[in-house]
C-alpha angles and dihedrals in degrees: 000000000000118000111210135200138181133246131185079329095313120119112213126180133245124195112245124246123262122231081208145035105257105252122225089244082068095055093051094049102048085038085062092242151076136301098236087062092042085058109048086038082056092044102053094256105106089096095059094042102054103245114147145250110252092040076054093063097041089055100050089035090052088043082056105045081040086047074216111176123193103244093245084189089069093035091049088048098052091049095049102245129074099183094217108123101211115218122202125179109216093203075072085213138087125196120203119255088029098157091174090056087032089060096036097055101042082050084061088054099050099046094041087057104051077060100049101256127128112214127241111207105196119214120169111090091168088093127104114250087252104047082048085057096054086046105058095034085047089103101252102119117020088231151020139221111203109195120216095334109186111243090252096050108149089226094057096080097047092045093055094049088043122090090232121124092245123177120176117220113222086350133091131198118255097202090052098235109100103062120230152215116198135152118261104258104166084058087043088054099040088052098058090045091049088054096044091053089043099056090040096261101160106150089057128170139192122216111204135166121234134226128039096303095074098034098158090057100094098033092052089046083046091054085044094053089038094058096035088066094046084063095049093259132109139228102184117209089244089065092059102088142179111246090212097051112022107027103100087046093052091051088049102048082049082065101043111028118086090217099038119154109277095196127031121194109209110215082234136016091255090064088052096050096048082045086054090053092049091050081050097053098041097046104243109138126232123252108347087065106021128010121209126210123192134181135226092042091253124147105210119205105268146158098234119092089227136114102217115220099249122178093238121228115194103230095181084061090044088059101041096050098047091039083052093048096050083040080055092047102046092045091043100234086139143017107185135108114265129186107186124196123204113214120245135217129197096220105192114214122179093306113075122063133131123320116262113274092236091061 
């Protein structure tokens, strides 16, 4: 059946759509000869088989009448590679307007593509951890990036028992078997501390965010207590508040308390950024009164005027390392366990100087 519409008072004519791929059955048959020509016509082979000239061009005019497409799925398969990357967010969730999971992904892209892979992004977190398995061990990508899984992730257990190239993204194995990529931060956190002693920071405060989706807020604020007091400095537990419930407190009592922090490291940059609005709003100025630390490099949109401090993580490294250590695994140039660390920066903005005189 043809579909027709019209144009400047022209009709023109649109193939209709097929319920289904045509088959190569279908070319043969429509070529006048057998499946086993049409393939090897369709494969490249015609040349080395003897077949002629004129069957050749049967076979490729009847392929394009039919739109007939190889099924690359099944071709990849019987050769062994499929050359699809499969990418799976363990949070099982993804929020609109997400810049850290926006770069990173189009980083995987990027990176999977320089190699000759095509990306899965896998987006249906309704399924049970068993039927995922089988998803995304179904064949139909030769490996899978599995991005911040937590250490008691149903799908861990059955991964590391699976024959499937496997490298975790920010997580490592417990158990030592599934390889990683992650960025540094201890020397993210170290860094910040470093910085704060240096410019005389010594009332010093952490912002997190609290529950599963934020999973990386209390162990950063715990590396930040544990190398401030290696360096003869404190972060108190008390200091170490909740944005949503205690951020407003913690800018008031800035204005009203003699011995208020005089620096705040957000557990991400979007804390920071939302910190920053609040300052803004309030009227403490930044960073002559108060100096804001982030984490990931990230400029969120915002409001403020200011470039937070931020301790930078290279996402496009991120992505290509892990991207090159699954590539190793599925072509079997190694079979070790690797656990990769991307180097960190502070980067500090125009939010980080030197700690109030008064303080």
């Amino acid at each position: 059946m043809m579909l027709k519409y019209f144009s400047k008072g022209k009709a023109m004519s649109l193939p209709s759509r097929r319920r289904t791929r045509a088959t190569l059955d279908e070319v043969a048959k429509r070529a006048g000869v057998s499946r086993t020509t049409a393939s090897l016509v369709l494969s490249g082979k015609a040349a080395t088989h003897r077949i002629s000239e004129e069957t050749h061009q049967r076979v490729k005019e009847a392929a394009q009448e039919l739109d007939y497409s190889p099924n690359l799925l099944v071709r990849s398969m019987q050769r062994g590679r499929t050359h699809i990357l499969s990418f799976f967010n363990a949070f099982r969730l993804r929020t609109e307007n997400d810049l850290y999971m926006d770069r990173l992904s189009t980083a995987i892209e990027r990176a999977a593509g320089k190699l000759g892979y095509d990306v899965l992004v896998h987006c249906d977190f309704s399924r049970p951890p068993e039927e995922t398995y089988r998803f995304l061990n179904g064949g139909r990508a030769d490996g899978l990036l599995l991005f911040a899984p937590l250490p008691d992730d149903p799908l861990l257990p059955l991964l590391r028992r699976s024959r499937l190239p496997v490298v975790l993204i920010n997580a490592r194995d417990s158990e030592g078997v599934l390889p990683s990529v992650r960025d540094d931060v201890h020397s993210g956190m170290r860094q910040v501390a470093e910085a704060l002693v240096a410019l005389g920071h010594r009332h010093i405060a952490a912002m997190i965010e609290e529950g599963n989706d934020f999973r990386d807020a209390i162990p950063r604020a715990r590396l930040l207590q544990q190398y401030l007091r290696t360096l003869g400095s404190d972060l108190p537990d008390q200091r170490v508040f909740s944005y949503w419930s205690e951020g407003q407190r913690v800018l008031e009592h800035l204005l009203h308390e003699p011995q208020s922090p005089t620096a705040i490291f957000c557990w991400r940059d979007w804390l920071a950024y939302r910190l920053l609005e609040d300052c803004d709003r309030f009227g403490i100025e930044v960073p002559a009164k108060l100096s804001v630390i982030g984490y990931d490099g990230l400029h969120w949109p915002a409001t403020t005027r200011h470039i937070a401090a931020s301790v930078y993580v290279d996402l496009d490294a991120l992505a290509e390392s892990a991207v090159r250590l699954l590539h190793q695994y599925i072509t079997g140039e190694r079979d070790d366990y690797a656990d990769v660390t991307i180097p960190v920066q502070l980067r500090y903005g125009t939010t980080l100087d030197v700690a109030p005189a008064s303080s």
